[in-house]
mmCIF file of the protein (N, C-alpha, C, O) and its ligand, coordinates in Angstrom:
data_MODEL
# 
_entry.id   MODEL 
# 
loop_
_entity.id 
_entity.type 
_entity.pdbx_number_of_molecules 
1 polymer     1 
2 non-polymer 1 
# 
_entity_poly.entity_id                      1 
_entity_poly.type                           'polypeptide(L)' 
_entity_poly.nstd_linkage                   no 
_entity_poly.nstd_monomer                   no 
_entity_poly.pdbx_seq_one_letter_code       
;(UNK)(UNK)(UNK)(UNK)(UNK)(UNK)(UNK)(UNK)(UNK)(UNK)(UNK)(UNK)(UNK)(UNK)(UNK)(UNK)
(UNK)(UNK)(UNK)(UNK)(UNK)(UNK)(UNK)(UNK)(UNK)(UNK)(UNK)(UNK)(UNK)(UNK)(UNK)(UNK)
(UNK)(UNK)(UNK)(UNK)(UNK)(UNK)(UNK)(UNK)(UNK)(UNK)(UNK)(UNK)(UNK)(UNK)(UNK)(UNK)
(UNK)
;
_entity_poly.pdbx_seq_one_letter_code_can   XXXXXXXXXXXXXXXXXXXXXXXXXXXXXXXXXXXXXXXXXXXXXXXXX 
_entity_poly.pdbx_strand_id                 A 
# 
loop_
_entity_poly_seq.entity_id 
_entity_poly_seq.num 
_entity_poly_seq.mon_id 
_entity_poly_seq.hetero 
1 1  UNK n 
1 2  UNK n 
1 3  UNK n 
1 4  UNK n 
1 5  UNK n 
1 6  UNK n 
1 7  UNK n 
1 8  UNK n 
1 9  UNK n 
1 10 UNK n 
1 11 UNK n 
1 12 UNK n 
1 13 UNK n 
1 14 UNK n 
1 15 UNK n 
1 16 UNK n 
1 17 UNK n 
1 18 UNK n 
1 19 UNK n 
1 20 UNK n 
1 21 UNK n 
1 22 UNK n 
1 23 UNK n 
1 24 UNK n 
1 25 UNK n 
1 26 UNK n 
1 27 UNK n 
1 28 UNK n 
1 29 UNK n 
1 30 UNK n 
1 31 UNK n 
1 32 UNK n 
1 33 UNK n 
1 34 UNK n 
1 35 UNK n 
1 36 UNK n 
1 37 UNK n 
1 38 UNK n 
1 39 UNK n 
1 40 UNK n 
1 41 UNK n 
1 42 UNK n 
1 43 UNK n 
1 44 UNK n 
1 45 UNK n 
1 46 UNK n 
1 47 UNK n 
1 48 UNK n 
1 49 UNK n 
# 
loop_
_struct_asym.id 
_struct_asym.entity_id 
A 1 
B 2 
# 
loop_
_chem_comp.id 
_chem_comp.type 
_chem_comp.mon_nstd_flag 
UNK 'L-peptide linking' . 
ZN  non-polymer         . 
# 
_pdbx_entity_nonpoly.entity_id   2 
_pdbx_entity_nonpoly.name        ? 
_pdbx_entity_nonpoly.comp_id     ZN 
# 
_pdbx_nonpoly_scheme.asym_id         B 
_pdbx_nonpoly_scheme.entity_id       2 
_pdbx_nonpoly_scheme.mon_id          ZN 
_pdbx_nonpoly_scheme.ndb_seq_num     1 
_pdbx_nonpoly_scheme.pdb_seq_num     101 
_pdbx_nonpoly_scheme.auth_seq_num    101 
_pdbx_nonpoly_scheme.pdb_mon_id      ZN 
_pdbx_nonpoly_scheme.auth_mon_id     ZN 
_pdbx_nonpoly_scheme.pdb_strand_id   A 
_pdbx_nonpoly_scheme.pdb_ins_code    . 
# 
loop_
_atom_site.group_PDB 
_atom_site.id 
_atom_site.type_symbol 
_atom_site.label_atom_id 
_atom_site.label_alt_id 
_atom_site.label_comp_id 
_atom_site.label_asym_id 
_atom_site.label_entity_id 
_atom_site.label_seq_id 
_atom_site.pdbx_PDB_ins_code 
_atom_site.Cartn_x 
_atom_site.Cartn_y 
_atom_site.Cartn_z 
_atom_site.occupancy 
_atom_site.B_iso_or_equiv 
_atom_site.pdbx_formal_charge 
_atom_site.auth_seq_id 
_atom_site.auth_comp_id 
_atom_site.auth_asym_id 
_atom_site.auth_atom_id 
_atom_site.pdbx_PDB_model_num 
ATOM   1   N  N  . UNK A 1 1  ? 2.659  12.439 -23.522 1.00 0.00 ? 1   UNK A N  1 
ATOM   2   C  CA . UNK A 1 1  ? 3.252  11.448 -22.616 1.00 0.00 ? 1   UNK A CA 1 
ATOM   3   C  C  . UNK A 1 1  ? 4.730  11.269 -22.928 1.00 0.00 ? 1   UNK A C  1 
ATOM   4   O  O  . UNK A 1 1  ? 4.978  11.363 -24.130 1.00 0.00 ? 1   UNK A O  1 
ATOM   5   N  N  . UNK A 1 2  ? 5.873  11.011 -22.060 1.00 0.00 ? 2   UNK A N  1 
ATOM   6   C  CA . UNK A 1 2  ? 7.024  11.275 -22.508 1.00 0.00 ? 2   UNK A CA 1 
ATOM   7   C  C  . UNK A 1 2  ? 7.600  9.890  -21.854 1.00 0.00 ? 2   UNK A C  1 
ATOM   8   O  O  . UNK A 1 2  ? 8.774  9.743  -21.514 1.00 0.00 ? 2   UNK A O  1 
ATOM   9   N  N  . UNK A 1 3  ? 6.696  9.018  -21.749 1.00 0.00 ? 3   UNK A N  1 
ATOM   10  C  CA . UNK A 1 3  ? 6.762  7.299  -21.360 1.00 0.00 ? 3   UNK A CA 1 
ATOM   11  C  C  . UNK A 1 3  ? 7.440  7.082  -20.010 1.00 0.00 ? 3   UNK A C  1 
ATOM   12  O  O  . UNK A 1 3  ? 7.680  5.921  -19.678 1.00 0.00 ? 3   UNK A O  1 
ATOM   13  N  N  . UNK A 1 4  ? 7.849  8.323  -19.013 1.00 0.00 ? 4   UNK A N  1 
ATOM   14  C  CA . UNK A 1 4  ? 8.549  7.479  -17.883 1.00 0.00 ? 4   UNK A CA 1 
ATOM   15  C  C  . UNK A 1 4  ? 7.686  6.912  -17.125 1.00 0.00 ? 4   UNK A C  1 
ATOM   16  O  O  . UNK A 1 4  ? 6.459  7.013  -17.092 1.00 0.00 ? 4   UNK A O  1 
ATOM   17  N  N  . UNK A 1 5  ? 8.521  6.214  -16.421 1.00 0.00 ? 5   UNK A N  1 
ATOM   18  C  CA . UNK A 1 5  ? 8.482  4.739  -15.466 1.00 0.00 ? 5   UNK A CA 1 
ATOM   19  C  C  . UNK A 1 5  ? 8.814  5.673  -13.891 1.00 0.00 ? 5   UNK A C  1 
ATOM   20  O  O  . UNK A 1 5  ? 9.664  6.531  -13.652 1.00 0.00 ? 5   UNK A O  1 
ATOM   21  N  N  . UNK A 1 6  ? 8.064  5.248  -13.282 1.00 0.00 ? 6   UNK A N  1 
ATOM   22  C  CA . UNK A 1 6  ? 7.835  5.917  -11.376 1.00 0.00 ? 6   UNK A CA 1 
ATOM   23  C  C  . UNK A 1 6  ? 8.303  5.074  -10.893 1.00 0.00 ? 6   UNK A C  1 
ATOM   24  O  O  . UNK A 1 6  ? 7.943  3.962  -11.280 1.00 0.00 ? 6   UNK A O  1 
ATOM   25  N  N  . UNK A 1 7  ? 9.057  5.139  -10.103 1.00 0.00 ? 7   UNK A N  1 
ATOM   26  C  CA . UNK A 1 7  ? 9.464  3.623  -9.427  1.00 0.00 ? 7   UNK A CA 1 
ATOM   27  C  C  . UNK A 1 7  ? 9.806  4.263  -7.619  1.00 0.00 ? 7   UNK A C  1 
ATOM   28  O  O  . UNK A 1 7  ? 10.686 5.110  -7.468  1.00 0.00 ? 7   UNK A O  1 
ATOM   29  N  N  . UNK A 1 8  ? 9.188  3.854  -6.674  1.00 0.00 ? 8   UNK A N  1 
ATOM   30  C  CA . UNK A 1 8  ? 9.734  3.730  -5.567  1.00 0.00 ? 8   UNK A CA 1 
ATOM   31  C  C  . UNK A 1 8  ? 10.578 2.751  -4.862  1.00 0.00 ? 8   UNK A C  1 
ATOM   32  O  O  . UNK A 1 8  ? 10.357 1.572  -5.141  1.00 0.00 ? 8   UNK A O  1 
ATOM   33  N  N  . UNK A 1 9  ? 11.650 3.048  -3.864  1.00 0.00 ? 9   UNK A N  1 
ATOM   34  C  CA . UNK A 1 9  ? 12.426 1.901  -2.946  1.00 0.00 ? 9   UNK A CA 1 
ATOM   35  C  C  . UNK A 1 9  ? 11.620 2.123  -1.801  1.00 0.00 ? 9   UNK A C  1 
ATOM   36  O  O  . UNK A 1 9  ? 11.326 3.257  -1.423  1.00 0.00 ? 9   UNK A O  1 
ATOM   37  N  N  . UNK A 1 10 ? 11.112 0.685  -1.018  1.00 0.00 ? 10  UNK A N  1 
ATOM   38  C  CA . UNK A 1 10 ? 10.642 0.497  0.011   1.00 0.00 ? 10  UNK A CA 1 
ATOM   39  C  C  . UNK A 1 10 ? 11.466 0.983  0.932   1.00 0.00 ? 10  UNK A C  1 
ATOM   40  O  O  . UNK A 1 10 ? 11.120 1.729  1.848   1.00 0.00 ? 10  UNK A O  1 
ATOM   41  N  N  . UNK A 1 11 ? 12.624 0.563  0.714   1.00 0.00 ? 11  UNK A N  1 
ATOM   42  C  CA . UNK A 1 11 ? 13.792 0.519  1.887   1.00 0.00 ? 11  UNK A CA 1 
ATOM   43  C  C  . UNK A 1 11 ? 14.030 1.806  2.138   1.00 0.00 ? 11  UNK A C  1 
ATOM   44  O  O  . UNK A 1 11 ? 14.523 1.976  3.252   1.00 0.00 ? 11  UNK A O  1 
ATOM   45  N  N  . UNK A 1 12 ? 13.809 3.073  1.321   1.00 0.00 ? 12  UNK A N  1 
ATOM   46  C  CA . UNK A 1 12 ? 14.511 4.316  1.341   1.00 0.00 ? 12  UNK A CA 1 
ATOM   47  C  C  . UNK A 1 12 ? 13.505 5.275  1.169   1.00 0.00 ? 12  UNK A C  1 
ATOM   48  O  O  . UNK A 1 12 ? 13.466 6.398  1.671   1.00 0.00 ? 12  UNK A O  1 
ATOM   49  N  N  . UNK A 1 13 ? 12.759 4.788  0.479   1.00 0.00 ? 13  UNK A N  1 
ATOM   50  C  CA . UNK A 1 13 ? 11.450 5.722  0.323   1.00 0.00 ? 13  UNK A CA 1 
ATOM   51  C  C  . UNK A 1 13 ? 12.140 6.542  -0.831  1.00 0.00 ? 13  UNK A C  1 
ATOM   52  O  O  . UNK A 1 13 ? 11.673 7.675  -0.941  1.00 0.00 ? 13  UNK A O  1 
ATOM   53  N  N  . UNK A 1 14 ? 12.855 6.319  -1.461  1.00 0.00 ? 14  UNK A N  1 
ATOM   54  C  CA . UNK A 1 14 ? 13.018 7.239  -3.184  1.00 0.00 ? 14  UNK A CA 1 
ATOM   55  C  C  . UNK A 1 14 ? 12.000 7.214  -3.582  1.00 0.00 ? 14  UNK A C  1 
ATOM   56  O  O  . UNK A 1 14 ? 11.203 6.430  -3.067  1.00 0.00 ? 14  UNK A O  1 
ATOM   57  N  N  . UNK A 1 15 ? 11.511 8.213  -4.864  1.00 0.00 ? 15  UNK A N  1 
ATOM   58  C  CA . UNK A 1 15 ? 10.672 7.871  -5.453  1.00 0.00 ? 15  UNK A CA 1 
ATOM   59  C  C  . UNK A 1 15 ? 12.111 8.575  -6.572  1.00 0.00 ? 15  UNK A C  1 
ATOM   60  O  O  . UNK A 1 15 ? 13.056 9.297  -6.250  1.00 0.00 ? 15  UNK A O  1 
ATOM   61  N  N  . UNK A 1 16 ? 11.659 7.870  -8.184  1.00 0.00 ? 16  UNK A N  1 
ATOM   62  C  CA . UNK A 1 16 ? 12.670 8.538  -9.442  1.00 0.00 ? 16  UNK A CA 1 
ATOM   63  C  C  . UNK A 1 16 ? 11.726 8.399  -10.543 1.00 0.00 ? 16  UNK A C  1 
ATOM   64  O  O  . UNK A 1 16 ? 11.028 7.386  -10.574 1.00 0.00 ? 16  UNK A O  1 
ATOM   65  N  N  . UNK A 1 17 ? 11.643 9.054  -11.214 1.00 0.00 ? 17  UNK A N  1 
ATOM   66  C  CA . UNK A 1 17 ? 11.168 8.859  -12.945 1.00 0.00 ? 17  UNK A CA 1 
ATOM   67  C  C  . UNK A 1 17 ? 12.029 8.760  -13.434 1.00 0.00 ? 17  UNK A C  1 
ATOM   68  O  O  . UNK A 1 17 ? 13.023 9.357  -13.022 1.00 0.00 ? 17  UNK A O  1 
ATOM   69  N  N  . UNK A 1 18 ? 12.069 8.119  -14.330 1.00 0.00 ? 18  UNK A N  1 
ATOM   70  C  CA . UNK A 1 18 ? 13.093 6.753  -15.395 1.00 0.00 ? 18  UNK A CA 1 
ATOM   71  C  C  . UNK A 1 18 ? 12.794 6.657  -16.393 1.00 0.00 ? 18  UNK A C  1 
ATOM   72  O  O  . UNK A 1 18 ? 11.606 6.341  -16.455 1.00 0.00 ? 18  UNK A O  1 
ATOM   73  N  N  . UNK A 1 19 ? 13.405 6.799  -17.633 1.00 0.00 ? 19  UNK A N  1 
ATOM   74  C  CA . UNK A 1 19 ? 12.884 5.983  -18.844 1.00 0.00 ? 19  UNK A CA 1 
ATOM   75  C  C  . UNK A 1 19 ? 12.669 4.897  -18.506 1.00 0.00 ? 19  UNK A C  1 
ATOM   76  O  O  . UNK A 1 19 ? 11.490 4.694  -18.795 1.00 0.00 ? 19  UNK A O  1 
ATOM   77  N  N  . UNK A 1 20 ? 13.227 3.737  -17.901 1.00 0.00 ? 20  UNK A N  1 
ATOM   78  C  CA . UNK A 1 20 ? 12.985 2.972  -17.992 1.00 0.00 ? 20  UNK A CA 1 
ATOM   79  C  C  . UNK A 1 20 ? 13.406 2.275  -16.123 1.00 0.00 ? 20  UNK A C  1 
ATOM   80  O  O  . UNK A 1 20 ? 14.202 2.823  -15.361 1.00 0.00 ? 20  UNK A O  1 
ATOM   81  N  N  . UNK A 1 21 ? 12.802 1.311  -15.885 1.00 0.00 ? 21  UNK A N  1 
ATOM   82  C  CA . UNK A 1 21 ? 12.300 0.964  -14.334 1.00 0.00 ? 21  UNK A CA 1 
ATOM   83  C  C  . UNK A 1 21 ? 14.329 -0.092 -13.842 1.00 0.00 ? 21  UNK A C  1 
ATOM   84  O  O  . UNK A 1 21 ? 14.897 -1.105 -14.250 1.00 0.00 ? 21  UNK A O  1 
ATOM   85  N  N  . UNK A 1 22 ? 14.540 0.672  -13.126 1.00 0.00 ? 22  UNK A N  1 
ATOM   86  C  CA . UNK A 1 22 ? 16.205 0.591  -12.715 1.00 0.00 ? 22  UNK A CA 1 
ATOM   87  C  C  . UNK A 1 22 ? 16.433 -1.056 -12.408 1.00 0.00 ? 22  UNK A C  1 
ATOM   88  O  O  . UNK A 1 22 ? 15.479 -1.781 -12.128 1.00 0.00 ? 22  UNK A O  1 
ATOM   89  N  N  . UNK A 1 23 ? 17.277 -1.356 -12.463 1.00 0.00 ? 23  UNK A N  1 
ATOM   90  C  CA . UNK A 1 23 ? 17.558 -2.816 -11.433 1.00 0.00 ? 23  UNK A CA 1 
ATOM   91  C  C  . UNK A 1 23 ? 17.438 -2.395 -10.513 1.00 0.00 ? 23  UNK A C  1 
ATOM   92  O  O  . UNK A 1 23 ? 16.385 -2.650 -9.929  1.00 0.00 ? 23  UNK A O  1 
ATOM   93  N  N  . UNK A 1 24 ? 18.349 -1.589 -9.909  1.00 0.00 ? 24  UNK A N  1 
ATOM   94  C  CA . UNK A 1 24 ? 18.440 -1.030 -8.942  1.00 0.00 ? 24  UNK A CA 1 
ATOM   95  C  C  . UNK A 1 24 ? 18.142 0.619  -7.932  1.00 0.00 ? 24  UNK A C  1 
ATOM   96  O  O  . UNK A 1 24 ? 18.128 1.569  -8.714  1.00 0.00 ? 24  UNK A O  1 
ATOM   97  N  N  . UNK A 1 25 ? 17.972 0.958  -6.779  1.00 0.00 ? 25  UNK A N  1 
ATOM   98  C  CA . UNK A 1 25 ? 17.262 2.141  -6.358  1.00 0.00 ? 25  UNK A CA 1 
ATOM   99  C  C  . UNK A 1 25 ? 18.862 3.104  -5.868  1.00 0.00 ? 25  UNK A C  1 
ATOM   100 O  O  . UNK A 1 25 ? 19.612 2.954  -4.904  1.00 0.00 ? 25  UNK A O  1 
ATOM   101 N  N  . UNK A 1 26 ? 18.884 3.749  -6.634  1.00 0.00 ? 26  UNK A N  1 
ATOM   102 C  CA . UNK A 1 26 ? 19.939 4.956  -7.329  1.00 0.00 ? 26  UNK A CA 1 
ATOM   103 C  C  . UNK A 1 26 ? 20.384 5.071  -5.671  1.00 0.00 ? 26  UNK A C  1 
ATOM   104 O  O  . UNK A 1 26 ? 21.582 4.960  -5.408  1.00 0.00 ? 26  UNK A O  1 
ATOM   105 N  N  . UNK A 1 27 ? 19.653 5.238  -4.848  1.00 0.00 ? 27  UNK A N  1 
ATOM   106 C  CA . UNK A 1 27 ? 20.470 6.052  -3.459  1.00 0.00 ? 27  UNK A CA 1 
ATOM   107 C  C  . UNK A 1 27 ? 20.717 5.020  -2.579  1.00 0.00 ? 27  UNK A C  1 
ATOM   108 O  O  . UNK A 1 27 ? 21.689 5.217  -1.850  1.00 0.00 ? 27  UNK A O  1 
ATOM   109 N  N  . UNK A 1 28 ? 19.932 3.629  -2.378  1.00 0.00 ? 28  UNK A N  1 
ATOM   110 C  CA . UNK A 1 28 ? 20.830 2.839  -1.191  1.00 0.00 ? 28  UNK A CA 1 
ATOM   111 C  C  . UNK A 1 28 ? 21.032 1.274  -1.886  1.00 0.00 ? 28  UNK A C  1 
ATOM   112 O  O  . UNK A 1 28 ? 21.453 0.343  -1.199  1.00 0.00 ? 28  UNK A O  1 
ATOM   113 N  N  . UNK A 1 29 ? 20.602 1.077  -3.632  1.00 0.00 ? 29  UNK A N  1 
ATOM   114 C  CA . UNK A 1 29 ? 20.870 -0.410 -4.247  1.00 0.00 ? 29  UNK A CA 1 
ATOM   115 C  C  . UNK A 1 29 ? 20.094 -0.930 -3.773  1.00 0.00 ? 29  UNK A C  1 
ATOM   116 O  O  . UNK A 1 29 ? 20.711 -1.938 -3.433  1.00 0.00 ? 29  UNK A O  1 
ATOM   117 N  N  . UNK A 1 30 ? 18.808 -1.113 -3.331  1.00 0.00 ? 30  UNK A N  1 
ATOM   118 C  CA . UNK A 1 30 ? 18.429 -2.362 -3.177  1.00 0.00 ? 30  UNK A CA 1 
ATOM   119 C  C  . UNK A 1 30 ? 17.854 -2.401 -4.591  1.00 0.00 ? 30  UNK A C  1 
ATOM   120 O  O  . UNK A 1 30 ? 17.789 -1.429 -5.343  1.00 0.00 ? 30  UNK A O  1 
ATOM   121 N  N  . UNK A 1 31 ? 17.495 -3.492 -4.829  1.00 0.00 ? 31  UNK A N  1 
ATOM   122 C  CA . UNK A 1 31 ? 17.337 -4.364 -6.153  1.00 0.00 ? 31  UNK A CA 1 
ATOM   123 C  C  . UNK A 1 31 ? 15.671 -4.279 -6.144  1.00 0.00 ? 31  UNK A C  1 
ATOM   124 O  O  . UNK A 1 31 ? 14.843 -4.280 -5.233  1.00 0.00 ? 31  UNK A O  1 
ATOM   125 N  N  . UNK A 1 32 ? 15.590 -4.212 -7.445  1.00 0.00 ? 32  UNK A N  1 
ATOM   126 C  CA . UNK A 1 32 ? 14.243 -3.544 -7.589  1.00 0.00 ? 32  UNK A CA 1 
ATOM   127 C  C  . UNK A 1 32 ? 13.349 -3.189 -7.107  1.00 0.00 ? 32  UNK A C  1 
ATOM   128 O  O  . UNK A 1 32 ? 12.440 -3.916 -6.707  1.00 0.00 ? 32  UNK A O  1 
ATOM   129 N  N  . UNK A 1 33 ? 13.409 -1.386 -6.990  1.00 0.00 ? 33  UNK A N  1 
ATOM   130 C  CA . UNK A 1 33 ? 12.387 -0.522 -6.623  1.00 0.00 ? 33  UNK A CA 1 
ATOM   131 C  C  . UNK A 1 33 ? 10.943 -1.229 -7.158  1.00 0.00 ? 33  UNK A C  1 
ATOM   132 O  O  . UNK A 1 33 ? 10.906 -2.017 -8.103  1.00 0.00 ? 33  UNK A O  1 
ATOM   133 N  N  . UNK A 1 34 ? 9.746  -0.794 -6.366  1.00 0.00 ? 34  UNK A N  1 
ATOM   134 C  CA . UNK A 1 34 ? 8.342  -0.813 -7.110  1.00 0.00 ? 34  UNK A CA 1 
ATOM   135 C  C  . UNK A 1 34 ? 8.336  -0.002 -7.996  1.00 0.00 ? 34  UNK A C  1 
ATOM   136 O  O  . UNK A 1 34 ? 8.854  1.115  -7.992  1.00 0.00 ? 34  UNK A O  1 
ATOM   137 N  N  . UNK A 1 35 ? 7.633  -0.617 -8.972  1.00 0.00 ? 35  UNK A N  1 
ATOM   138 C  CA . UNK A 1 35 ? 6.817  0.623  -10.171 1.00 0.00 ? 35  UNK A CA 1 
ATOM   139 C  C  . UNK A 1 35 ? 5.894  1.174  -9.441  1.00 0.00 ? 35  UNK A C  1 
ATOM   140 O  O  . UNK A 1 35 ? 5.355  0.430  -8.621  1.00 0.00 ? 35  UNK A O  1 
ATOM   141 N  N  . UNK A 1 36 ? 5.459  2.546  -9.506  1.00 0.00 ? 36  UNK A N  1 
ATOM   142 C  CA . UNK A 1 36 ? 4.201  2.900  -8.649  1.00 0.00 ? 36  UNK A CA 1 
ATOM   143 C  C  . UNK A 1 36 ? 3.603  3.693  -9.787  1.00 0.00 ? 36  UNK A C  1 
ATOM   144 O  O  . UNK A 1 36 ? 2.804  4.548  -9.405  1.00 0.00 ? 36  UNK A O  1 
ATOM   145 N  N  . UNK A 1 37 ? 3.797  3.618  -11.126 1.00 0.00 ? 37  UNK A N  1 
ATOM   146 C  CA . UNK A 1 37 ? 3.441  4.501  -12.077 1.00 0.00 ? 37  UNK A CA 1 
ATOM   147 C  C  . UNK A 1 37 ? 1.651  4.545  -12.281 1.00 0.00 ? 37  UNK A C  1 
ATOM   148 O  O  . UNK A 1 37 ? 0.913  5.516  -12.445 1.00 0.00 ? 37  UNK A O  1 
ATOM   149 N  N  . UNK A 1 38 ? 1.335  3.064  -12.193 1.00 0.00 ? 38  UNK A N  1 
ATOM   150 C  CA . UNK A 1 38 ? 0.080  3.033  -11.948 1.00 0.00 ? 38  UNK A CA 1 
ATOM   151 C  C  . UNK A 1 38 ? -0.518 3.817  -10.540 1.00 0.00 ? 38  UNK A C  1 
ATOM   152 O  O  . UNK A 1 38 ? -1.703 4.033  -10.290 1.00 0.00 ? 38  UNK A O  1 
ATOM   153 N  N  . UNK A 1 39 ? 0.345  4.075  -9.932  1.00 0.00 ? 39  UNK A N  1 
ATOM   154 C  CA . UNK A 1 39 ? -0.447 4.561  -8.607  1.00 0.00 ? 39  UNK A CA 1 
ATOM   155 C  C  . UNK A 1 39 ? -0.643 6.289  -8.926  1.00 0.00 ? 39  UNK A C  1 
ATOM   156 O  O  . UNK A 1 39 ? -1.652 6.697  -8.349  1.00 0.00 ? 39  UNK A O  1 
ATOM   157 N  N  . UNK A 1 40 ? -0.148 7.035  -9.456  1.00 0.00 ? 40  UNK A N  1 
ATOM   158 C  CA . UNK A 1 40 ? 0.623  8.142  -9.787  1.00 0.00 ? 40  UNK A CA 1 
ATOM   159 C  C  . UNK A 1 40 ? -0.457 8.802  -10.406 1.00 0.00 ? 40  UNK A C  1 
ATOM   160 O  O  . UNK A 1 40 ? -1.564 8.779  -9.866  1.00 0.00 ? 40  UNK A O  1 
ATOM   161 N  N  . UNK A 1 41 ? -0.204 9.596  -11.852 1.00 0.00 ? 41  UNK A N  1 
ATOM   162 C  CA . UNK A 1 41 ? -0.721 10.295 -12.592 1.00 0.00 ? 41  UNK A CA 1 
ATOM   163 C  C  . UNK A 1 41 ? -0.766 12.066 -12.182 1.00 0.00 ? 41  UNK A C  1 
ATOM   164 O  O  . UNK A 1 41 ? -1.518 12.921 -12.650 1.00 0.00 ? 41  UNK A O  1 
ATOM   165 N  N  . UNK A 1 42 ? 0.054  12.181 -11.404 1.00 0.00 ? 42  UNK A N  1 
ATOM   166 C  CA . UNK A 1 42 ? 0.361  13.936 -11.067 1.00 0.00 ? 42  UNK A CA 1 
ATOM   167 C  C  . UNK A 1 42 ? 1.697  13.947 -10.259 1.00 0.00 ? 42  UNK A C  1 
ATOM   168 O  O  . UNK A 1 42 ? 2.121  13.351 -9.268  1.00 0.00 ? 42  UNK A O  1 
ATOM   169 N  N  . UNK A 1 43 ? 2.233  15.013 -11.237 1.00 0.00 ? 43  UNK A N  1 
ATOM   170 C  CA . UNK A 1 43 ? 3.750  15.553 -10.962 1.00 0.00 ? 43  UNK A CA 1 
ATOM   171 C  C  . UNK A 1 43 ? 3.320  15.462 -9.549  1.00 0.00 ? 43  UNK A C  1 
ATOM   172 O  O  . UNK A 1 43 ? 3.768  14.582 -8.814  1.00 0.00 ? 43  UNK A O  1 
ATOM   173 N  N  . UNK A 1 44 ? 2.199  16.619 -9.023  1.00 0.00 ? 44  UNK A N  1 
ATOM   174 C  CA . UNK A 1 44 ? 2.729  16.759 -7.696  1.00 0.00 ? 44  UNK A CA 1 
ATOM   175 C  C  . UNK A 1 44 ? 2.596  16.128 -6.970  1.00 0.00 ? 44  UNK A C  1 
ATOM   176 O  O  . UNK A 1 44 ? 2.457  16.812 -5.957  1.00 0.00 ? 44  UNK A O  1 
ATOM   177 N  N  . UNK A 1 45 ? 2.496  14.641 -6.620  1.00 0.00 ? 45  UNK A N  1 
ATOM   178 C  CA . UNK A 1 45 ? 2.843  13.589 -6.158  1.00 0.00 ? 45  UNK A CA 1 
ATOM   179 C  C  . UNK A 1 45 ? 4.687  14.307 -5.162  1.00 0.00 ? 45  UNK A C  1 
ATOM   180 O  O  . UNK A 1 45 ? 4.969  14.401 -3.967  1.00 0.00 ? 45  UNK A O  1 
ATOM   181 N  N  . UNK A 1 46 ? 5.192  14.519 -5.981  1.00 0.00 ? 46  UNK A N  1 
ATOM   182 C  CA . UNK A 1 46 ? 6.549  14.795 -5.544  1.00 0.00 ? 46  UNK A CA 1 
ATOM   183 C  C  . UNK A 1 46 ? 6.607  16.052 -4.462  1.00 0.00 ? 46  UNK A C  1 
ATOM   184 O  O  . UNK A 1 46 ? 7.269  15.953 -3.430  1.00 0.00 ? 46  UNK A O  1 
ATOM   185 N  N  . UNK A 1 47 ? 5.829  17.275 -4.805  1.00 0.00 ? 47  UNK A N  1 
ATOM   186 C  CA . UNK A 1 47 ? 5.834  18.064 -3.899  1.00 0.00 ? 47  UNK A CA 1 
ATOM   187 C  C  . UNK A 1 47 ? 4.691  17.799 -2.384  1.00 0.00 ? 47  UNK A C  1 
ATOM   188 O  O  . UNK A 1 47 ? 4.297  18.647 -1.583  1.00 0.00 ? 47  UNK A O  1 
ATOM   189 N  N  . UNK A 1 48 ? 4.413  16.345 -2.426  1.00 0.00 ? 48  UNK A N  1 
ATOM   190 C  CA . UNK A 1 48 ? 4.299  15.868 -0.784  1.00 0.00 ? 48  UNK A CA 1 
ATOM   191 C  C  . UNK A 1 48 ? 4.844  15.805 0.104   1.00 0.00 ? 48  UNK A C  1 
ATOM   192 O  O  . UNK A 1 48 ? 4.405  15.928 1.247   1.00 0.00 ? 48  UNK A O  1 
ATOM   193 N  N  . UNK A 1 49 ? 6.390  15.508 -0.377  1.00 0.00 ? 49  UNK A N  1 
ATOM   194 C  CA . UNK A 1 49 ? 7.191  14.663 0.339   1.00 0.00 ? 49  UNK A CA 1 
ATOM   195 C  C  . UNK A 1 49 ? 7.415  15.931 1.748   1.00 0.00 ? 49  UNK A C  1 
ATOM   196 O  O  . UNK A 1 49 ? 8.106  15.651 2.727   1.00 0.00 ? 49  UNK A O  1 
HETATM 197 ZN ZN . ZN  B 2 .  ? 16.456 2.831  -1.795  1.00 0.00 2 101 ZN  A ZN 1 
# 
């Protein structure tokens, strides 16, 4: 386990792995993304998009 944090923006639909869960969502700022780490558990989660 290499401890990151999943976090999605509602507003933008990012998803980022993080050490640690942002104030803010890297591509449009809104102020705290969801954690979705609990929702998660496979990389390829990402190759959905
Ligand atoms: Zn965003």
């Amino acid at each position: 386990m290499l401890g990151l944090q999943y976090v999605a923006c509602d507003a933008c639909g990012t998803v980022s792995a993080t050490p640690t869960v942002p104030d803010a969502c890297p591509r449009c700022g809104t102020a705290e993304p969801t954690d979705i780490t609990d929702r998660l558990g496979r990389p390829a989660y990402f190759a959905e998009d």
